[in-house]
Wavefront OBJ file of the C-alpha trace (Angstrom):
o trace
v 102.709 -2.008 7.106
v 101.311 -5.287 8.108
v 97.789 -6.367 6.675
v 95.404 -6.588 9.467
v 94.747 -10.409 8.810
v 98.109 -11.473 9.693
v 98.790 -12.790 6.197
v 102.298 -11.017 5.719
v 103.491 -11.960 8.994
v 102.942 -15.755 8.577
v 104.165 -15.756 5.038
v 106.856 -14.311 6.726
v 107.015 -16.923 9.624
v 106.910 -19.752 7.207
v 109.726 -18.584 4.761
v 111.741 -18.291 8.176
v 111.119 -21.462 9.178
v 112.199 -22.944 6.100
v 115.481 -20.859 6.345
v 116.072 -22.146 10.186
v 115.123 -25.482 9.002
v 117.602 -25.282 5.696
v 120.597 -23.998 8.103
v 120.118 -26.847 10.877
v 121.155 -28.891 7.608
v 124.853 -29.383 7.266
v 125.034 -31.528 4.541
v 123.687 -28.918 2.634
v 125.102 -25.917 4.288
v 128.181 -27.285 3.382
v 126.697 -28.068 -0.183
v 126.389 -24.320 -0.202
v 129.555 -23.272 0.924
v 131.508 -25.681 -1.573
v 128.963 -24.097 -4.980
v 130.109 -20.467 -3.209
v 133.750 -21.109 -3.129
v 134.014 -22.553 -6.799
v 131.723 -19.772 -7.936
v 134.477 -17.358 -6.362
v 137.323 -18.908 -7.355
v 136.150 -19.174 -11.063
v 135.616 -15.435 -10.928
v 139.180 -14.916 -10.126
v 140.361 -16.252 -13.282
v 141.617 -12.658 -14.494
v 143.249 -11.947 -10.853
v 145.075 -15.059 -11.230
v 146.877 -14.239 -14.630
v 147.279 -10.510 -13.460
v 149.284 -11.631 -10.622
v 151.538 -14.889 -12.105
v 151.648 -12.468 -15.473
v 150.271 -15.331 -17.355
v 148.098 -15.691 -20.397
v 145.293 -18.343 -19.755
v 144.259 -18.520 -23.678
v 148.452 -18.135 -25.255
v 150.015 -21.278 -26.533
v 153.653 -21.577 -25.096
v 155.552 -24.774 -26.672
v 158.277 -24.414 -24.959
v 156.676 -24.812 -21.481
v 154.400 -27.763 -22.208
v 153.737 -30.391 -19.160
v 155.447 -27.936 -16.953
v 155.460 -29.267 -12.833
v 153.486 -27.127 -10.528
v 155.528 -24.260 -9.717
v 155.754 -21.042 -8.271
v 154.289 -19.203 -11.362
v 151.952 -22.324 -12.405
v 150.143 -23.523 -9.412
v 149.385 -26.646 -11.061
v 151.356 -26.448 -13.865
v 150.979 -26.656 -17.737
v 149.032 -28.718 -19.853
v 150.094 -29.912 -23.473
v 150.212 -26.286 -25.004
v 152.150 -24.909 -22.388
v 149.035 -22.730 -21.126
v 148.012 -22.360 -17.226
v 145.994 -24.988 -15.884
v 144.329 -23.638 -12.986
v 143.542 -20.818 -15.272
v 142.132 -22.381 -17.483
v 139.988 -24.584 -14.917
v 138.558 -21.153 -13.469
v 137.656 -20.127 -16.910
v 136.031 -23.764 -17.913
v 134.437 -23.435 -14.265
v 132.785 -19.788 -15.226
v 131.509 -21.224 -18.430
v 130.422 -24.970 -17.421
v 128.455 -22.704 -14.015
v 127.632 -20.672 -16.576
v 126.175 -22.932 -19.085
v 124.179 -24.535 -16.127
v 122.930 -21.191 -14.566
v 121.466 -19.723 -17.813
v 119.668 -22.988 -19.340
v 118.273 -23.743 -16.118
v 116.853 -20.523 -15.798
v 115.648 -20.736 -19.484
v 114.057 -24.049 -19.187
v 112.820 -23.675 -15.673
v 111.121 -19.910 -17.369
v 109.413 -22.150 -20.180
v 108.182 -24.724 -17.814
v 106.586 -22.396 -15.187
v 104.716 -21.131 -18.508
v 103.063 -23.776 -19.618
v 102.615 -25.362 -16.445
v 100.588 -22.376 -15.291
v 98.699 -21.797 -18.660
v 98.312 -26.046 -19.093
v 96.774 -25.809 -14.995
v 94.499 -22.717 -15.334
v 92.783 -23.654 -18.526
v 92.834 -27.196 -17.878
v 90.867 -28.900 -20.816
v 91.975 -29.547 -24.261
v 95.147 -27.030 -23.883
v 96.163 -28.833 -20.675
v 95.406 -32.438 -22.432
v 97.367 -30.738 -25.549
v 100.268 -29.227 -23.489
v 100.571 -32.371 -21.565
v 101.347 -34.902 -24.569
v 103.788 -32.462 -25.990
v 105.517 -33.342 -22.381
v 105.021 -36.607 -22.842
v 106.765 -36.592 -26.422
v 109.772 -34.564 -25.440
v 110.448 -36.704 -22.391
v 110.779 -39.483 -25.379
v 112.893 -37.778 -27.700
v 116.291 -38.208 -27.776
v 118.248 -35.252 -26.776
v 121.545 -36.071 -28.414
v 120.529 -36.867 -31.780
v 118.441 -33.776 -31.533
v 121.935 -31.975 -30.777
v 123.550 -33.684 -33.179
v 120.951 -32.046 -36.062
v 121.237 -28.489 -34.683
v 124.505 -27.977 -34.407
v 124.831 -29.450 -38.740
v 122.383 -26.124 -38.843
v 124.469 -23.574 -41.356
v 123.968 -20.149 -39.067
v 124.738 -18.293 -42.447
v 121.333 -19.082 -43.512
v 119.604 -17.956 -40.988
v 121.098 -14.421 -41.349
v 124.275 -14.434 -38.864
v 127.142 -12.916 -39.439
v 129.554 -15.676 -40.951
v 131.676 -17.955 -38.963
v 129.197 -17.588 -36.295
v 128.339 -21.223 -35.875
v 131.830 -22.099 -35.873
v 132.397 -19.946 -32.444
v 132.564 -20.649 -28.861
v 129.345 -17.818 -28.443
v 127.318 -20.275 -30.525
v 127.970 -23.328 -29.000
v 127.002 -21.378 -25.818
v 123.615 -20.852 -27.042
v 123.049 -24.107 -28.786
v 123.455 -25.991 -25.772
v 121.314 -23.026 -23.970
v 118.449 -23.233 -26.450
v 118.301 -27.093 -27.030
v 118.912 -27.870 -22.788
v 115.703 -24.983 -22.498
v 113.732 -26.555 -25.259
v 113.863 -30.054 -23.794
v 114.365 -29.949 -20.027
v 111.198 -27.508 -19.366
v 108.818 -30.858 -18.604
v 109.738 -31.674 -15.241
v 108.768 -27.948 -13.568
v 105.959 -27.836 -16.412
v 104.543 -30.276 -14.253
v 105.402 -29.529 -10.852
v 103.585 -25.638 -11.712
v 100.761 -27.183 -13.202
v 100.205 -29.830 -10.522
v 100.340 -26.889 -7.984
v 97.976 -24.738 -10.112
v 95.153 -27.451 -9.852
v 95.806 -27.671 -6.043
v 95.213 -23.722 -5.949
v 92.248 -22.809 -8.041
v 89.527 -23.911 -5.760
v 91.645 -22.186 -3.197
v 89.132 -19.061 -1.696
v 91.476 -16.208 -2.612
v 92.034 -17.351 -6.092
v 87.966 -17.758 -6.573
v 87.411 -14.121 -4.966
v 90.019 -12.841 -7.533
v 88.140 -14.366 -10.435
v 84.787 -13.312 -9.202
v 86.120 -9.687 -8.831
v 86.770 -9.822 -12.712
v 90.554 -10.075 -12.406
v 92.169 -11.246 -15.832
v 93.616 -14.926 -16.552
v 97.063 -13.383 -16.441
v 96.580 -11.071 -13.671
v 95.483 -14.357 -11.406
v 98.244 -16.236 -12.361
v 100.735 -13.752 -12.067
v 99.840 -12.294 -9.047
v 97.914 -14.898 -7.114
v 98.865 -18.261 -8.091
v 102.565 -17.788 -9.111
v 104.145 -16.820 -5.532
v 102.322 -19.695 -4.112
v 104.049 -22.310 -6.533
v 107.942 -20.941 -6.002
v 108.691 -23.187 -3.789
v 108.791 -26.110 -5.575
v 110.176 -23.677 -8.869
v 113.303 -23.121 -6.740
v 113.959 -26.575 -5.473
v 113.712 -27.836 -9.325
v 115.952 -25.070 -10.601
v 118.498 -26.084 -7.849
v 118.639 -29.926 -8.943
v 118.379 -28.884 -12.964
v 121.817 -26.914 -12.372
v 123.798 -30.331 -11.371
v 121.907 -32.168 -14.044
v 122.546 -28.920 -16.867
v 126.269 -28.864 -15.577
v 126.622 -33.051 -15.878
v 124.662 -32.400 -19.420
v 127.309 -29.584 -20.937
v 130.201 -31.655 -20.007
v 129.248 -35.038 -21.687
v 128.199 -33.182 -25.048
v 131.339 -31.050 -24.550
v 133.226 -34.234 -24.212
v 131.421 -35.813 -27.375
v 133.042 -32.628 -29.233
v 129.465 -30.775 -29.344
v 129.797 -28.511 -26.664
v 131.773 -25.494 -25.844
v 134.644 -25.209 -28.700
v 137.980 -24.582 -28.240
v 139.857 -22.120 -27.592
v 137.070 -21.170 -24.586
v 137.740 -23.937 -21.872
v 134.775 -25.617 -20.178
v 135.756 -28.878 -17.823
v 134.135 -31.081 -20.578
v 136.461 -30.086 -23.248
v 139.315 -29.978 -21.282
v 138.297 -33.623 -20.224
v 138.772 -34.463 -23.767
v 141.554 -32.604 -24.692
v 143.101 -34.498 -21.786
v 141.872 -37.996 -22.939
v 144.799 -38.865 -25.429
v 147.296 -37.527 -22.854
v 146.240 -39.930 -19.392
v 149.228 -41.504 -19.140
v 151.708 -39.093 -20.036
v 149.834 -35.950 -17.758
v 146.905 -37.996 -15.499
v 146.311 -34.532 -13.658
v 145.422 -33.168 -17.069
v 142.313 -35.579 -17.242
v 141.335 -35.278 -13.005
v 141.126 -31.889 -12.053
v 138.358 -31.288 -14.298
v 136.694 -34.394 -13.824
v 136.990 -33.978 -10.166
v 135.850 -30.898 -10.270
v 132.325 -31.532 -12.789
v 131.965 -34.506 -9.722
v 132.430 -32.137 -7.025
v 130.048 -29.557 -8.468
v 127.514 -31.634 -9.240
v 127.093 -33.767 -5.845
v 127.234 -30.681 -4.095
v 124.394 -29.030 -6.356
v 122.541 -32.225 -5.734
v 123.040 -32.170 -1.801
v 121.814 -28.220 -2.203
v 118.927 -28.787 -3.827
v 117.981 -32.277 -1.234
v 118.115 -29.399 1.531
v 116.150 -27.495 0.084
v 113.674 -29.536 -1.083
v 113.973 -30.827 2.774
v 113.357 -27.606 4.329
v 110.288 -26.580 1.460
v 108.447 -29.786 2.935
v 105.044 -29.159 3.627
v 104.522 -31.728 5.394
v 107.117 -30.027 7.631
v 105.551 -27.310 8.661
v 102.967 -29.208 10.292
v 105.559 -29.501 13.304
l 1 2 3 4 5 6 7 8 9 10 11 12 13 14 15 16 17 18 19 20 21 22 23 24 25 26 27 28 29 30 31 32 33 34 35 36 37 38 39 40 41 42 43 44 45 46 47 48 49 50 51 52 53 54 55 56 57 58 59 60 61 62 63 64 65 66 67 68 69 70 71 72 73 74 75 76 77 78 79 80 81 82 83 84 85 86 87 88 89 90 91 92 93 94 95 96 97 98 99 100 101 102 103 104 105 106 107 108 109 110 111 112 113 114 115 116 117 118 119 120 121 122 123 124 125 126 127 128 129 130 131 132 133 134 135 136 137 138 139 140 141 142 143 144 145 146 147 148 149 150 151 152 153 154 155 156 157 158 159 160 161 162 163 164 165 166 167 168 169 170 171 172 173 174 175 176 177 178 179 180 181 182 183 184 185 186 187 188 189 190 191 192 193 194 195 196 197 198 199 200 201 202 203 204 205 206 207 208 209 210 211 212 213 214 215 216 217 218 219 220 221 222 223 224 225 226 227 228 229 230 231 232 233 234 235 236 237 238 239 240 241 242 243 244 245 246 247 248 249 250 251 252 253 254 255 256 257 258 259 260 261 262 263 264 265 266 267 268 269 270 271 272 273 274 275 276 277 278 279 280 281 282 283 284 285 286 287 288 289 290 291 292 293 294 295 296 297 298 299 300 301 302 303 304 305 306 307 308
């Protein structure tokens, strides 16, 4: 049921606009339709073994730097395994690694922006400088330090840290832990901009609570710039998990990501050059078209845009 002030029916207005305005954009409609298509085809990872009867993750010595073929679309790489297999796996967990630490940073950030922008004073002035001092630290040294962390000691079952699952959440946790600072400041930019707003003053004068406001009445009004950070963070996340995955501190073997398979690759250029493009052209093509994504979006989220 509408509300009698019209409110729901231009919130509704607006977030139409923005979708006509996003789909008169065909840069980044086809941005969109590129991220779909490799999310799809890395889900069909399993479908492809079932139906060439091949093992993605089984060593086969005897088939090593096999030619594209009717069984291996694109062949074999140096231990005989499937490559496009194994670039549909490395694609689920490189998308993977870059959809869940996005989320977890962008979560982290939206906190403390909102908390740093509400209170304002000494906890935003406090908040703010802890910013300041992660945007100066050094993530890969940081890396370096965490993963030397024994995982025994901190009561996990043993061999733990030695798994692919834990180099999953390493790069997770560290990527959250540093990358929350650019929506931390978006959300508390927007916060300021919203508190001498009138419905966020009647809320407060009608006794509502600290969280209550934020959660109900300041949060939906700051998503918009929330989703168009998330969207660039992904390319950035994705460009992030392959380099460290390259450096060896990424995803371990046997789970394939497109870093490590870039470096497994790296010794064998000039004997198998495929080995060392398709997942670099792939990382390349995922990441421009998660940038051109997230420029449509932050195109058709303009403000200053709705003016017209």
């Amino acid at each position: 049921m509408p509300r009698p002030d019209g409110a729901g029916l231009r919130a509704e207005s607006v977030w139409r606009l923005r979708f006509r305005r996003f789909r008169g954009n065909r840069t980044a409609i086809a941005a969109a339709g590129v991220v779909a298509i490799l999310a799809v085809l890395s889900l069909c990872a399993s479908l492809i073994e079932w139906v060439n009867d091949i093992d993605a993750f089984r060593a086969d010595l005897f088939t090593r730097f096999e030619p594209p073929s009717a069984k291996h679309w694109l062949g074999t790489d140096n231990a005989g395994r499937d490559v496009l297999a194994r670039l549909m796996y490395g694609g689920q967990m490189s998308l993977r690694v870059g959809i869940v630490a996005t989320v977890f940073a962008t979560s982290i950030g939206t906190l403390i922006g909102l908390v740093a922008g509400y209170y304002r004073g000494i906890l935003d002035s406090i908040l703010m400088r802890l910013a300041d001092a992660l945007l100066a630290l050094p993530v890969l040294p940081l890396l370096i330090v965490v993963a030397a962390i024994d995982f025994e000691k901190l009561g996990l079952p043993a061999g733990f840290g030695r798994s692919s699952d834990a180099s999953f959440y390493r790069i997770v946790v560290i990527i959250g832990l540093v990358q929350w600072t650019t929506v931390a400041r978006l959300v508390r930019a927007s916060t300021l901009a919203l508190l001498n707003r009138e419905f966020v003053l009647a809320a407060r004068a009608q006794g509502a609570s600290a969280a209550h406001t934020m959660r109900v009445h300041i949060l939906p009004n700051v998503v918009s710039p929330i989703i168009i950070a998330m969207t660039l963070e992904v390319g950035q996340v994705i460009l992030f998990e392959s380099v460290l995955s390259f450096l060896g501190l990424g995803i371990l073997p046997p789970l394939p990501s497109w870093g490590n398979m870039l470096t497994n690759a790296q010794e064998l250029i000039t004997q198998a050059p495929t080995l060392a493009f398709y997942p670099g052209f792939l990382i390349f093509v995922t990441v421009i078209a998660v940038n051109f994504l997230g420029d449509g979006l932050q195109e058709a989220f303009d403000p200053r845009s709705d003016e017209g």
